[in-house]
N, CA, C and O of each residue as an XYZ file, in Angstrom:
712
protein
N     140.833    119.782    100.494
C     142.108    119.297    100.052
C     142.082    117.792    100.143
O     141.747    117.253    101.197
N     142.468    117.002     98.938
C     142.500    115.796     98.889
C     143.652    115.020     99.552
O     144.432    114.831     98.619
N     144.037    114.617    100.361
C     145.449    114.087    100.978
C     146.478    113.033     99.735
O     147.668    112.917     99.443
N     145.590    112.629     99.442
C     145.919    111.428     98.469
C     146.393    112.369     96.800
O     146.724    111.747     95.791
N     146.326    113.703     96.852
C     146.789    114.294     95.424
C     148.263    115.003     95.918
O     149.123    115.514     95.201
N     148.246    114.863     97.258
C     149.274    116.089     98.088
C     150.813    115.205     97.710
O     150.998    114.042     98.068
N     152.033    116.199     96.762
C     153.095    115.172     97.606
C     153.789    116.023     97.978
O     153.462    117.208     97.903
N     155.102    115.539     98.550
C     155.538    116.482     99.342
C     157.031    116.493     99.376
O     157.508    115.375     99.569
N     158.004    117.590     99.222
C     159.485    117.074     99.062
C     159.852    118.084     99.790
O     159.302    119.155    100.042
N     160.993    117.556    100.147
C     161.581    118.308    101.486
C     163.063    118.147    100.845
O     163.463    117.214    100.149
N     163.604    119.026    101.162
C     164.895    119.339    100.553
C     166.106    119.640    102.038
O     166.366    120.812    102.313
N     166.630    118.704    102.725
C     167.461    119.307    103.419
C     168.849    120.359    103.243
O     169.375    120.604    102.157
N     169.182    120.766    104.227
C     170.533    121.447    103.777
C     171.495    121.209    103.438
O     172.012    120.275    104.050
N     172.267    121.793    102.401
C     173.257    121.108    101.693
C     174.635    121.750    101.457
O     174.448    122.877    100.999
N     175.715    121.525    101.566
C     176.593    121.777    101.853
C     177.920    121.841    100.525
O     178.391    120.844     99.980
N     178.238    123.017    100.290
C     178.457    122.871     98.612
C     179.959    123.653     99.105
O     180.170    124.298    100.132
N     180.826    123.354     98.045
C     182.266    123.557     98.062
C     182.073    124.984     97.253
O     181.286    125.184     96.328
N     183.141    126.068     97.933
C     183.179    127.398     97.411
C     184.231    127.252     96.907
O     184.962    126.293     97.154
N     184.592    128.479     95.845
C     186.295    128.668     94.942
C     187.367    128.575     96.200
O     188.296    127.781     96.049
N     187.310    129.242     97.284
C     188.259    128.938     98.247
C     188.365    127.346     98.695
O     189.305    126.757     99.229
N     187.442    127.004     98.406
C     187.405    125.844     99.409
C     186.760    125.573    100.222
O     186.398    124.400    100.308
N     186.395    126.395    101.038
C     185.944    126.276    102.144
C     184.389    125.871    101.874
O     183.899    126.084    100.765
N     183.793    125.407    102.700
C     182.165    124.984    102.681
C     181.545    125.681    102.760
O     181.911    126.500    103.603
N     180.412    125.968    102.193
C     178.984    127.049    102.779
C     177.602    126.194    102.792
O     177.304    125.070    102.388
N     177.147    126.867    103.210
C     175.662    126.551    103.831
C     174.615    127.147    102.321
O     174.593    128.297    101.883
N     173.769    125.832    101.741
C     173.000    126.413    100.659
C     171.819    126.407    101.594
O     171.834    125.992    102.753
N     170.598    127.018    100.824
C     169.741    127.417    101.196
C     168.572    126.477    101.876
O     167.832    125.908    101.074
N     168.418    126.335    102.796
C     166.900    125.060    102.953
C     165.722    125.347    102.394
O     165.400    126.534    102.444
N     164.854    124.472    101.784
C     164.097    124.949    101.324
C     163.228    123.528    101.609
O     163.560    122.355    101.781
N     161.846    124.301    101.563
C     160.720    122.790    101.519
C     159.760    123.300    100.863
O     159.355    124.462    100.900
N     159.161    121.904     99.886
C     158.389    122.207     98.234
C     157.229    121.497     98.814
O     157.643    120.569     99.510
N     155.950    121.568     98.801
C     155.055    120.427     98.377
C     153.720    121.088     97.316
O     153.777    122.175     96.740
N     152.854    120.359     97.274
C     151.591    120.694     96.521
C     150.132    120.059     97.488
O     149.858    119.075     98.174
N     149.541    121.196     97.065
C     148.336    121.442     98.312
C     147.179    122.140     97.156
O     147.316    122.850     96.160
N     146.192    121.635     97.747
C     145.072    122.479     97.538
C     144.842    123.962     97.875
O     144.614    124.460     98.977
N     144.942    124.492     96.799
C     144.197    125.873     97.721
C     143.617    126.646     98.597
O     143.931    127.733     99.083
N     142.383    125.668     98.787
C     141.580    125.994     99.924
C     140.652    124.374    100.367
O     140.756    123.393     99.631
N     140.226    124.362    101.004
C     139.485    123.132    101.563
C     138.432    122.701    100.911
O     137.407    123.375    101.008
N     138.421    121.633    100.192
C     137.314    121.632     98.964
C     136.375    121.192    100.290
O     136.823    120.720    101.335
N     134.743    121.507     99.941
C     133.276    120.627    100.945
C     132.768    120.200     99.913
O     132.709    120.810     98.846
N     132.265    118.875    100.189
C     130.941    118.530     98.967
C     129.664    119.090     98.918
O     129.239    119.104    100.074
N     129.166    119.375     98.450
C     127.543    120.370     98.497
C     126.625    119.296     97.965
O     126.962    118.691     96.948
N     125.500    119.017     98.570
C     124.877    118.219     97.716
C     123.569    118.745     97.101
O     123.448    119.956     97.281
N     122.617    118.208     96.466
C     121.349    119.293     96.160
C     120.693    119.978     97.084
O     120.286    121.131     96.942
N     120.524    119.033     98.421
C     120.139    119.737     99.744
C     120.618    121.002    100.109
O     120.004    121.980    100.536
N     122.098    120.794     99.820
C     122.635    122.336    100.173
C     122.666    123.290     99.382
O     122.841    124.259    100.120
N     122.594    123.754     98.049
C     122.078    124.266     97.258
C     120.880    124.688     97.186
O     120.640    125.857     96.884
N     119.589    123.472     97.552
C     118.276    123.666     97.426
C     118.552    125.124     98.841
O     118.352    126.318     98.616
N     119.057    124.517    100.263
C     118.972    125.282    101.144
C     119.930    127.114    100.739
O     119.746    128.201    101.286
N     120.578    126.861     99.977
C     120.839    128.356     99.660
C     119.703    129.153     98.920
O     119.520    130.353     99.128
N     118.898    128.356     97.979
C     117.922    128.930     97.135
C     116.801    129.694     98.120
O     116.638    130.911     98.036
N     116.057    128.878     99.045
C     115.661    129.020     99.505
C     115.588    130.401    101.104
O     114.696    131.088    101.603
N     117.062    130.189    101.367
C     117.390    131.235    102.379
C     117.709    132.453    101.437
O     117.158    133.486    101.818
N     118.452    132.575    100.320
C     118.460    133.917     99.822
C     117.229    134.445     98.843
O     117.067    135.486     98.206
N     116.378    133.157     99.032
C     114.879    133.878     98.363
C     114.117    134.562     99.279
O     113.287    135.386     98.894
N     114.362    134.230    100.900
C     113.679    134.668    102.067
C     114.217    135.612    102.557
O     113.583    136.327    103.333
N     115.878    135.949    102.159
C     116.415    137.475    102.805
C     116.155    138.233    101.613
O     116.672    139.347    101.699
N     115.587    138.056    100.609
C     115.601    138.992     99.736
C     114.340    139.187     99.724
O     113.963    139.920     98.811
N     113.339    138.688    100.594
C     111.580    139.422    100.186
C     112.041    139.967    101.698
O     112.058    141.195    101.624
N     112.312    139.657    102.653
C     112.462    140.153    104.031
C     112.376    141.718    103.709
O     111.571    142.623    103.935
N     113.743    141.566    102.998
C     114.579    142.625    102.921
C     113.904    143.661    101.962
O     114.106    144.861    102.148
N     113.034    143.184    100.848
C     111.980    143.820    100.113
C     110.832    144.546    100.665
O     110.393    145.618    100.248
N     110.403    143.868    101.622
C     109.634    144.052    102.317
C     109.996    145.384    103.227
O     109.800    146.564    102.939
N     110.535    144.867    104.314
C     111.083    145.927    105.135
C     111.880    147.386    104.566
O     112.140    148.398    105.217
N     112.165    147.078    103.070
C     112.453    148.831    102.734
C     111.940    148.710    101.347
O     111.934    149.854    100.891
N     111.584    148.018    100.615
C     110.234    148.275     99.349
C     111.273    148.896     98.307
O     110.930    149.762     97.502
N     112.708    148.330     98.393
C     114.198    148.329     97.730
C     114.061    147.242     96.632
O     114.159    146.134     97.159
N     113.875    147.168     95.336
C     114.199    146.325     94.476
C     116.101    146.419     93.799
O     116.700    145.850     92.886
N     116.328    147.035     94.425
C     118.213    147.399     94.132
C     118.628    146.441     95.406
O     119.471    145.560     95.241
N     118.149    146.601     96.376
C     118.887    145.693     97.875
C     118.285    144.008     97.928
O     119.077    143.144     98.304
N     117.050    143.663     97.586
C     116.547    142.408     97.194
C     117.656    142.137     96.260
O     118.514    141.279     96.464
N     117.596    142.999     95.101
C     118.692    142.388     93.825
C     119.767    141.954     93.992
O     120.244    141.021     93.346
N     120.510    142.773     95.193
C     122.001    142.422     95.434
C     121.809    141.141     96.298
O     122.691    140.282     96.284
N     120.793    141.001     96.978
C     121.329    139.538     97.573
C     120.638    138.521     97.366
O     120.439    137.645     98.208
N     120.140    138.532     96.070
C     119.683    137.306     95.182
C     121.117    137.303     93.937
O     121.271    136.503     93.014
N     121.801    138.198     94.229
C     123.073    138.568     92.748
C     123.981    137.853     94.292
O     124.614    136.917     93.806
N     124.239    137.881     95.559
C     124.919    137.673     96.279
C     124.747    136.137     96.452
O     125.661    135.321     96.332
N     123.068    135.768     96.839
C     123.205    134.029     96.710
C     123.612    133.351     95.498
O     123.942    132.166     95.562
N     123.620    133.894     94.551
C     124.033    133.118     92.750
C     125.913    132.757     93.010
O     126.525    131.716     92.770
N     126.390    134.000     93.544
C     127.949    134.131     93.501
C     128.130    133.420     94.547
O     128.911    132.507     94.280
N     127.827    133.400     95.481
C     127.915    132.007     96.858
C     127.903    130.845     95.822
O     128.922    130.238     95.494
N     126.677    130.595     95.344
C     126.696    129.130     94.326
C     127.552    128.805     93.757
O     127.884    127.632     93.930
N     128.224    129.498     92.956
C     129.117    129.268     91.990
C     130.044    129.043     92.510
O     130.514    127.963     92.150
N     131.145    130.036     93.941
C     131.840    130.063     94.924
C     131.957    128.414     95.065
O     132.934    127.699     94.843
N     130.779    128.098     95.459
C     130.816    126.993     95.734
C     130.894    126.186     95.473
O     131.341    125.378     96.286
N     130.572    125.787     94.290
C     130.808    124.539     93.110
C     131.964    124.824     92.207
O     132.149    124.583     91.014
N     132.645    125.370     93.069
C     134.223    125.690     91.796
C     135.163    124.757     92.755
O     135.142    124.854     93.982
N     135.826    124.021     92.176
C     136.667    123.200     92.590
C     138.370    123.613     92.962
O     139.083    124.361     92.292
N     138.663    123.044     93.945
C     140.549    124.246     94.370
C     141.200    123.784     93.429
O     140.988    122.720     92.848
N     142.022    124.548     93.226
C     143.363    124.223     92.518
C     144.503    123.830     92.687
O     145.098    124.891     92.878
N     145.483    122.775     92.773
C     146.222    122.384     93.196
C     147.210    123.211     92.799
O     147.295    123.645     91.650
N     148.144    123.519     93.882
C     149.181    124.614     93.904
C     150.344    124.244     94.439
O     150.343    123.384     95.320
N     151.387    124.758     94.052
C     152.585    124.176     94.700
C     153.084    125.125     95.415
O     152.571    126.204     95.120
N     154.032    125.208     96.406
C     154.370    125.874     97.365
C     155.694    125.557     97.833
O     155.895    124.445     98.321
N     156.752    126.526     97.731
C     158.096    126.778     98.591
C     158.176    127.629     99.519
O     157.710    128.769     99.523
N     158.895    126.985    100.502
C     159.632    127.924    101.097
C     161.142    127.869    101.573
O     161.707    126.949    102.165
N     161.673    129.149    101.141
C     162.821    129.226    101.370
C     163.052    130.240    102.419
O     162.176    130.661    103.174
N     164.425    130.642    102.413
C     165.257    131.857    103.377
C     164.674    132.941    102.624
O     164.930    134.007    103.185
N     164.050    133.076    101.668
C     163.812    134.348    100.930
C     162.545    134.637    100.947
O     162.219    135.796    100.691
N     161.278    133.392    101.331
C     160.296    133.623    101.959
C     159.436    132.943    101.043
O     160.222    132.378    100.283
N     158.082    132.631    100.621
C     157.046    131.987    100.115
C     156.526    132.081     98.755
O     156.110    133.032     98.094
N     156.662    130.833     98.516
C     156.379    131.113     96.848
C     155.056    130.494     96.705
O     155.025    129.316     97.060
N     153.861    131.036     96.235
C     152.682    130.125     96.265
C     152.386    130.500     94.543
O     152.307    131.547     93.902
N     152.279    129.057     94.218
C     151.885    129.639     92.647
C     153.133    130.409     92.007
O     154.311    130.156     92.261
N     152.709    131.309     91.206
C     153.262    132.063     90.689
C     154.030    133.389     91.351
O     155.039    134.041     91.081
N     152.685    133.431     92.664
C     153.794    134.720     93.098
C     154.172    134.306     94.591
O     153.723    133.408     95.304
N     155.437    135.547     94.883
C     156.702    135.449     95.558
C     156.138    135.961     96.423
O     155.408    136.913     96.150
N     156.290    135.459     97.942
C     156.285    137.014     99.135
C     157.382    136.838     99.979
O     157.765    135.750    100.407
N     157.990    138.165    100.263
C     159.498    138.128    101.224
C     158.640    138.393    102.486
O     157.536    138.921    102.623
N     159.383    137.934    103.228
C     158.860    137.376    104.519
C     158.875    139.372    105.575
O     158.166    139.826    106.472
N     159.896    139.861    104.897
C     159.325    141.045    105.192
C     157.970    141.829    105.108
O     157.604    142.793    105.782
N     157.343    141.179    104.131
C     155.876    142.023    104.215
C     154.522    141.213    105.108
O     153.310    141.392    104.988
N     155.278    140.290    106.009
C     154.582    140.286    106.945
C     154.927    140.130    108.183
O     156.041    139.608    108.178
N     154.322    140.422    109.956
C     154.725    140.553    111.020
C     154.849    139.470    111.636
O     155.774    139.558    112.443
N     154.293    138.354    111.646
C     154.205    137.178    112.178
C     153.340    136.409    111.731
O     152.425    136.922    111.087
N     153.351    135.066    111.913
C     152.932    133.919    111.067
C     151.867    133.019    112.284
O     151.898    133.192    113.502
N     151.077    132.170    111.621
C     150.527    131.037    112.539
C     150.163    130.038    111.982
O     149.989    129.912    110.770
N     149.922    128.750    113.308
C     149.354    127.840    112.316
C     147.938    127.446    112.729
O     147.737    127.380    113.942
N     146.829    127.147    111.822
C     145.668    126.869    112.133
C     145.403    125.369    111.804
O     146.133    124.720    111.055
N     144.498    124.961    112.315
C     144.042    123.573    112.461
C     142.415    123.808    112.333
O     141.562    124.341    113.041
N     142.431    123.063    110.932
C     140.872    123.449    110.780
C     140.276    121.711    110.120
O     140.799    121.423    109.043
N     139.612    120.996    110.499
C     139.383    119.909    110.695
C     140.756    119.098    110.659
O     141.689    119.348    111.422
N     140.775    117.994    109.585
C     141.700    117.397    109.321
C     142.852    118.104    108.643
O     143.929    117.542    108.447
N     142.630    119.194    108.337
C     143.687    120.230    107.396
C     144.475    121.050    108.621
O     144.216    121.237    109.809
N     145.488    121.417    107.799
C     146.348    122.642    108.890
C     146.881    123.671    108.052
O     147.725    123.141    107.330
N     146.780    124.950    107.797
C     147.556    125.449    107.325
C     148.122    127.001    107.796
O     147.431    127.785    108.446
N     149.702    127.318    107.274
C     150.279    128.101    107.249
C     149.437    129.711    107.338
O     148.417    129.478    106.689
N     149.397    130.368    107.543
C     149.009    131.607    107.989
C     149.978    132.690    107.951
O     150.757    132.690    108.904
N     150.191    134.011    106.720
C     151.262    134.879    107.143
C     149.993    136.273    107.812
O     148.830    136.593    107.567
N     150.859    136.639    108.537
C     149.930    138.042    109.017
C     150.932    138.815    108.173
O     152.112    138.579    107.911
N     150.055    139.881    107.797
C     150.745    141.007    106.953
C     150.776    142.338    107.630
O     149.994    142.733    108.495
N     152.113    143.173    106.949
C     152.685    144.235    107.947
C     151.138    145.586    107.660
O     150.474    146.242    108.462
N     151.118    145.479    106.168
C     150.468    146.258    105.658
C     148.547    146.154    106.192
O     148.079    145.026    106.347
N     147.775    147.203    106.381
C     146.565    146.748    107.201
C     145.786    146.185    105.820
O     145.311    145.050    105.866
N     145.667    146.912    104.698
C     144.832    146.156    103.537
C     144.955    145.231    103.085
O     144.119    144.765    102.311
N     146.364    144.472    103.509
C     146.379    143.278    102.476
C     146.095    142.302    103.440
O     146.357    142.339    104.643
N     145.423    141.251    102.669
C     144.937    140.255    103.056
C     145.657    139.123    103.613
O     146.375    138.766    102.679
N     145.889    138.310    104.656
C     146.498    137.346    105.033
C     146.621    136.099    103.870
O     145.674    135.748    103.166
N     148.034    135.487    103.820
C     148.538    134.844    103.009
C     148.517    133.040    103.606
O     149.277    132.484    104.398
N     147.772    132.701    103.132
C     147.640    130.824    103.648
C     148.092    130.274    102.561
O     148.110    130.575    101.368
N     148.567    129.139    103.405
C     149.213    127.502    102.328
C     148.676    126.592    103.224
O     148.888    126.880    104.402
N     148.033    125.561    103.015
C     147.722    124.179    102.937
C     148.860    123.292    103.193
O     149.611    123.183    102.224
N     149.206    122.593    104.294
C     150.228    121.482    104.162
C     149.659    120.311    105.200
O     148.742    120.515    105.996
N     150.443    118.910    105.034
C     150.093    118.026    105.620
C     150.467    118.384    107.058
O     151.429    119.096    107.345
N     149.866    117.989    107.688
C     150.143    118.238    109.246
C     151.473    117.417    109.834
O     151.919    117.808    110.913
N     152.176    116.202    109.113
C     153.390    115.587    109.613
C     154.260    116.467    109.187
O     155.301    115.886    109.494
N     154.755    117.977    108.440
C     155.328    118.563    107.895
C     155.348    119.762    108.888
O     156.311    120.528    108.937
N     154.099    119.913    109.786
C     154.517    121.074    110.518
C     155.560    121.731    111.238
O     155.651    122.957    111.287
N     156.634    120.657    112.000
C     157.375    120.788    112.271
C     158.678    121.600    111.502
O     159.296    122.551    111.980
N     158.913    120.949    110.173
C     160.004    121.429    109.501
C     159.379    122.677    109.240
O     159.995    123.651    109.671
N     157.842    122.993    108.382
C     157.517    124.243    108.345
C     157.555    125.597    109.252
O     157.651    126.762    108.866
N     157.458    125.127    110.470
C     156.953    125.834    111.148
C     158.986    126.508    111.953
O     159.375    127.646    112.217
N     159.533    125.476    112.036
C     160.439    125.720    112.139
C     161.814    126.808    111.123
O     162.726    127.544    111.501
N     161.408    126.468    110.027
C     161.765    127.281    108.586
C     161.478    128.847    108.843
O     162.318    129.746    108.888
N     160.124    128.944    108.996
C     159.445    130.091    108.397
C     160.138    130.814    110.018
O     160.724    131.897    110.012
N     159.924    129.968    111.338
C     160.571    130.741    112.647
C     161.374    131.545    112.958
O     161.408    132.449    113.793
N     162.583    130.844    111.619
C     163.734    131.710    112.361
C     163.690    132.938    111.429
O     164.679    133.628    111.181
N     162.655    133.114    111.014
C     162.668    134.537    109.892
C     161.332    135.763    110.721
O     161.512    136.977    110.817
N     159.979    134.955    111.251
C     159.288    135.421    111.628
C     158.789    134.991    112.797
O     158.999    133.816    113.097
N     157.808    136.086    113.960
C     157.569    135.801    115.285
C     156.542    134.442    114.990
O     156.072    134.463    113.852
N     156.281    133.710    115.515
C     154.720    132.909    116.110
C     153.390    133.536    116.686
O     153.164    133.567    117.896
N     153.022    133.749    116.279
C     151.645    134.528    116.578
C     150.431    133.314    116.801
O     149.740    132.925    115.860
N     150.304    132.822    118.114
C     149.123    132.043    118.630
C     148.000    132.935    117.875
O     148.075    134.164    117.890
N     146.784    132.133    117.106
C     145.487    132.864    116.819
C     144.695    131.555    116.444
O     145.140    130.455    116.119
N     143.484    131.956    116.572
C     142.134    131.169    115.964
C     141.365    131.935    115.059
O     141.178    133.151    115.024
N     140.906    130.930    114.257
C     140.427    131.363    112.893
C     139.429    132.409    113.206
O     138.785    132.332    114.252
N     139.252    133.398    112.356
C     138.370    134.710    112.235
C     136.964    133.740    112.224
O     136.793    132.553    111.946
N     135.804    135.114    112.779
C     134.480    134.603    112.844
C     134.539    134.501    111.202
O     134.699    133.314    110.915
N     134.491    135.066    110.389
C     134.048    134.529    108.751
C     134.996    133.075    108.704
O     134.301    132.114    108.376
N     135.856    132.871    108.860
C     136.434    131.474    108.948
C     135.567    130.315    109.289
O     135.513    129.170    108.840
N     134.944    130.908    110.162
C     134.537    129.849    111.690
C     133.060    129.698    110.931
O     132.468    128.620    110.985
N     132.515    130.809    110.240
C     131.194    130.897    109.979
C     131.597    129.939    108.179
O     130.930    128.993    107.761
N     132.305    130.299    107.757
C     132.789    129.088    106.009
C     132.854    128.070    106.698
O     132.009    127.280    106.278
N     133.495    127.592    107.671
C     133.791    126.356    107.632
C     132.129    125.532    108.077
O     131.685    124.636    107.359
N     131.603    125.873    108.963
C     130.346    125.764    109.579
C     129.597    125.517    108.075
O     129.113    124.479    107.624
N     129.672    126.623    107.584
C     128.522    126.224    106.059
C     129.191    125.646    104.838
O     128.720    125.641    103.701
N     130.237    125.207    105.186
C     130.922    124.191    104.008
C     131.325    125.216    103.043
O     131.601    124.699    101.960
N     131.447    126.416    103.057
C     131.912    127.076    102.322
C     133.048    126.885    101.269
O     133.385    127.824    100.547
């Protein structure tokens, strides 16, 4: 994520006149735009070094069961890493309201997940929903870290805090620039 593409608008609460008269409370909401996921630079070195390690698990692996279907898949597995890798994030915009997270195009109500966290993964931080459901996949947003506060506070009074550290595949992407 580039810091310098990120902006960021924050919308406080606002206070709007009803047909009676009386005041109500509109909705809080906070907007910004984030990268998707954490861009790494790869350089030929690191590339050369993928060529090379999935040319060596795939004779290993040839070797040890005389499988031209299991070599195949993880020479078809280092190509899709490559590409994985040289695809650039997409800048995405992101709300959240009382009604729960808008990333992109789609919506999630804060009901379909149990509790939330926040991770700190180099200079980046981002949002974390845990989901109620066991198949679906955890829901991240990207935000500047001076924003945590209002974020973290927003999303609170809807869902628990769930202290966690990033999953070993996390820990193991970030390690290989994934």
């Amino acid at each position: 994520m580039k810091p310098e593409q990120e902006t960021n608008l924050y919308r406080p609460d606002d206070t709007a006149a009803t047909d009676s008269g009386q005041k109500s409370r509109k909705t809080k909401a906070i907007s910004w735009t984030a990268s998707e996921y954490i861009e790494h630079q790869h350089g030929a070195g690191w590339y050369l070094s993928l060529v090379v390690l999935t040319a060596a698990l795939a004779a290993i692996l040839y070797l040890l069961t005389k499988d031209y279907f299991a070599a195949g898949v993880i020479v078809v597995l280092g190509i899709i890493v490559g590409v994985s890798a040289g695809r650039k994030p997409r800048q995405m915009s992101f709300e959240l309201s009382s009604s729960g997270l808008k990333a992109g195009e789609k919506s999630y109500s804060y009901n379909l997940f149990k509790s939330f966290s926040v991770l700190h993964e180099g200079a980046q931080t981002s949002l974390n929903f845990i989901p109620v459901k066991r198949f679906m996949p955890p829901v991240s947003a990207y935000f500047e870290p001076k924003d945590e506060d209002k974020i973290t506070s927003l999303v609170g009074e809807h869902l628990p805090y769930e202290e966690r550290r990033p999953s070993a595949i996390d820990r193991l992407s970030f390690r290989l620039r994934l």
